[in-house]
C-alpha positions in Angstrom: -9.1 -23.1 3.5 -7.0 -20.2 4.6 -8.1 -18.1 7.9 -6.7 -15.4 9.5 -6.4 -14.7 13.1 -5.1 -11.1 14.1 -3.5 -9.7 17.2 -2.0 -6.9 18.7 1.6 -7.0 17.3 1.1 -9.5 13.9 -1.5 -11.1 10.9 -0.8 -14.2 11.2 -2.4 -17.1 8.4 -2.9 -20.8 8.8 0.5 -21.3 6.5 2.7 -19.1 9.3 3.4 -16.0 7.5 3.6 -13.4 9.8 3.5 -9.6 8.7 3.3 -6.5 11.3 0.9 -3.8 10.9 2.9 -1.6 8.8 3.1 -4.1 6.5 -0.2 -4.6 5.5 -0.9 -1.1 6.0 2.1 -1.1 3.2 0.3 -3.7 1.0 -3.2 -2.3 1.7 -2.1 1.3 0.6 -0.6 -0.2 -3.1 -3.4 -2.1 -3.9 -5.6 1.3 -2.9 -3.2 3.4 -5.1 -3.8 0.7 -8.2 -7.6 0.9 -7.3 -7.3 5.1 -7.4 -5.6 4.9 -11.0 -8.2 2.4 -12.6 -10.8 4.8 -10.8 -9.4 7.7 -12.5 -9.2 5.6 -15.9 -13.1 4.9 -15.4 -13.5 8.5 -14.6 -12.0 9.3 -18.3 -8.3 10.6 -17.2 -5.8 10.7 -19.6 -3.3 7.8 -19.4 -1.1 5.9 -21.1 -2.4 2.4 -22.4 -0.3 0.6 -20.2 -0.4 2.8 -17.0 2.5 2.5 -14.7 0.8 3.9 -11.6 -1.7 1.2 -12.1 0.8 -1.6 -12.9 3.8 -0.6 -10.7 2.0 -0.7 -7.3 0.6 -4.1 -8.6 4.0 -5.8 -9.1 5.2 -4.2 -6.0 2.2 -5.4 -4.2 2.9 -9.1 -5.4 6.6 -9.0 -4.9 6.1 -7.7 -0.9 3.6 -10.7 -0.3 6.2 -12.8 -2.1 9.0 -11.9 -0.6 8.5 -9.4 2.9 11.9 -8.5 3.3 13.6 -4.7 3.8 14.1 -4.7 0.2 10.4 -5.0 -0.4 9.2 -2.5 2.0 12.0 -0.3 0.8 11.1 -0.5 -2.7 7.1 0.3 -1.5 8.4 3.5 0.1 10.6 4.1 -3.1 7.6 3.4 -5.1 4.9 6.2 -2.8 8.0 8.8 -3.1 8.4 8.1 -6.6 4.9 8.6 -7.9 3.8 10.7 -5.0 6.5 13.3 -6.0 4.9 13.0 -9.8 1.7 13.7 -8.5 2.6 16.7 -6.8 4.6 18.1 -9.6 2.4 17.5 -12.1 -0.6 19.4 -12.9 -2.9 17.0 -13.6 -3.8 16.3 -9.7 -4.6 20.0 -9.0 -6.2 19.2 -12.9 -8.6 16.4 -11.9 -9.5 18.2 -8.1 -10.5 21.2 -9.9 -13.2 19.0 -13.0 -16.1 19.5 -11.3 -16.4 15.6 -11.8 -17.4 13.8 -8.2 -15.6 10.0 -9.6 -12.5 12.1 -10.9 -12.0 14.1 -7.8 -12.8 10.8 -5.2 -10.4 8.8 -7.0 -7.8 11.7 -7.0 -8.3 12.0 -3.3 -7.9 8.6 -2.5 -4.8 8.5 -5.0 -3.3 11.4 -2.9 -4.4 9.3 0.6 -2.7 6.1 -0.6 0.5 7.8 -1.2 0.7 9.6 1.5 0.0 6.2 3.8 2.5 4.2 1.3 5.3 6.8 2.6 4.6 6.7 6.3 3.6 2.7 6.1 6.4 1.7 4.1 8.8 4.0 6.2 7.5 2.3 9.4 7.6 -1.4 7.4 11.4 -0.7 6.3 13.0 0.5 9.4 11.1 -2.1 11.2 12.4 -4.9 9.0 16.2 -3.5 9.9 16.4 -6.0 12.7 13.9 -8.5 11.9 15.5 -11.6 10.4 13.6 -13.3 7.0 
């Protein structure tokens, strides 16, 4: 049985794994961004079979509890600039906050709040992990 104690500066489990704030901030905000896409799936947006905003936050996700390392948090950020700067270009954001429909326009929302606290969290996680040694 695994159990977590927190404190100010780290989440720390029983098998020693430390991670800072702005890392799980970082992991909590790709699993939120996969949760947004399926929501937006269920809510009868248009995507792909295979959805990459659905699968690509997933692997990242996996990978940065893998591995939490600059490249991981680096490739987070990468990840909420990457999709982030779709969302904004494309006009299926304004598309789906403009339907009328409450699931479409909540799961929009909370797309647009998970990228934006991908950027600053995987920012704060990769310049954070310059010095730290793993």
């Amino acid at each position: 049985m695994e159990t977590t104690r927190s404190t100010s500066e780290t989440t720390r489990s029983d098998t020693g794994t430390a991670r800072s704030p702005a890392v799980v901030a970082t992991l909590s905000a790709l699993l939120l961004l996969a949760a947004s896409i399926a929501g937006q799936i269920a809510a009868g947006a248009d995507y792909p079979t295979v959805p990459p905003g659905l699968v690509i936050p997933l692997v990242a996700a996996a990978l940065l509890v893998w591995r939490t390392n600059r490249g991981t948090t680096g490739l987070a950020l990468g990840i909420g600039l990457f999709i982030g700067t779709g969302a904004i270009l494309t006009p299926n954001t304004g598309d789906h906050l403009s339907s009328g429909d409450t699931a479409l326009i909540a799961s929009t929302a909370a797309e647009l709040v998970a990228l934006a606290t991908l950027v600053i969290a995987g920012a704060a996680a990769t310049l954070a992990r310059k010095g730290a040694r793993h």
